[in-house]
C-alpha positions in Angstrom: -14.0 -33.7 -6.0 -14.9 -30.6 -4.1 -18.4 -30.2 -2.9 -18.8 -27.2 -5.3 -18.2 -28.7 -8.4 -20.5 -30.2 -11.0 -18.2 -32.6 -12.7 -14.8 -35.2 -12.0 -13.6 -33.0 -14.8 -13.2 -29.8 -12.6 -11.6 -32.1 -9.5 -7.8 -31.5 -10.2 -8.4 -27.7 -11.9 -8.1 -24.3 -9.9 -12.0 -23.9 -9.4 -11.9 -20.2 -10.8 -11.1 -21.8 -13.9 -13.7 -24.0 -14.5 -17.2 -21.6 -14.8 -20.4 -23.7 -13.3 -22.9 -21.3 -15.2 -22.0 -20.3 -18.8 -22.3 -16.5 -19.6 -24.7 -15.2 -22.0 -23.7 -13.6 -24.7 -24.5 -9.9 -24.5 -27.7 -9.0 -26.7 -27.8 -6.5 -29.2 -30.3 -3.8 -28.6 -31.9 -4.3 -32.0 -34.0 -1.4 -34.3 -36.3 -1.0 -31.0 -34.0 -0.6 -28.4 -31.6 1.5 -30.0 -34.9 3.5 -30.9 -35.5 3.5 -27.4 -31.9 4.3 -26.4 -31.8 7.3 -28.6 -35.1 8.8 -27.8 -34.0 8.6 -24.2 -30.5 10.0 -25.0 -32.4 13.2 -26.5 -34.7 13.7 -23.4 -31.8 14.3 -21.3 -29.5 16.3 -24.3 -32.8 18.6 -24.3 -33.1 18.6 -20.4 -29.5 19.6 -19.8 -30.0 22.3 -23.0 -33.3 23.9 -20.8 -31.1 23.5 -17.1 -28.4 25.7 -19.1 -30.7 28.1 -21.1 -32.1 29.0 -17.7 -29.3 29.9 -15.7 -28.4 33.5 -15.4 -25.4 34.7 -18.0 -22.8 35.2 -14.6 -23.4 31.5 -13.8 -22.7 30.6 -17.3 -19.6 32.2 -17.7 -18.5 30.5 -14.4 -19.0 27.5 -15.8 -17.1 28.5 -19.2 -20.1 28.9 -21.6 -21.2 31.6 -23.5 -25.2 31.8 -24.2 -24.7 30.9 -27.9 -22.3 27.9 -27.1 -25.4 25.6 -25.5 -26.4 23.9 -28.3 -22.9 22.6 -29.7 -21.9 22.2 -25.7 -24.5 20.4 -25.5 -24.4 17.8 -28.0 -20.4 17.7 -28.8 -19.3 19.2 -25.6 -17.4 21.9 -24.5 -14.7 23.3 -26.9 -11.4 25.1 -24.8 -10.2 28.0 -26.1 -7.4 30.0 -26.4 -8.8 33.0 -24.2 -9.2 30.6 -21.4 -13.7 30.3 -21.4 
């Protein structure tokens, strides 16, 4: 038996095999933390909307957008178009 395992069991086994700490099973967030989660998901969709309303119109068309496309770019992202913006 090698000096890192816990059992005879484990002895004759590859040692990557045989886990000495089970995993927890990953938790569900639940009704508050997926309250939490999307609060916080609409703090930053309303940050990034003020970042964007704020830059100049050159910098948005740089970037693809047209003044009236923040909101949808936004929350669905940005939608190619034929005419290449």
């Amino acid at each position: 038996m090698s000096a890192t395992c816990l059992s005879h069991t484990c002895s004759d086994r590859a040692l990557g095999s045989v886990p000495l700490v089970p995993r927890r099973a990953k938790a569900e967030p639940g009704l508050f933390g997926g309250l939490i989660a999307r609060l916080a998901r609409e703090l930053r969709l309303r940050r990034a909307a003020r970042t964007l309303e704020a830059m100049p119109d050159h910098l948005l068309s740089d970037i693809g957008l047209a003044r009236g496309d923040i909101p949808d770019a936004i929350r669905n992202g940005r939608a190619w178009r034929e005419d290449g913006r």
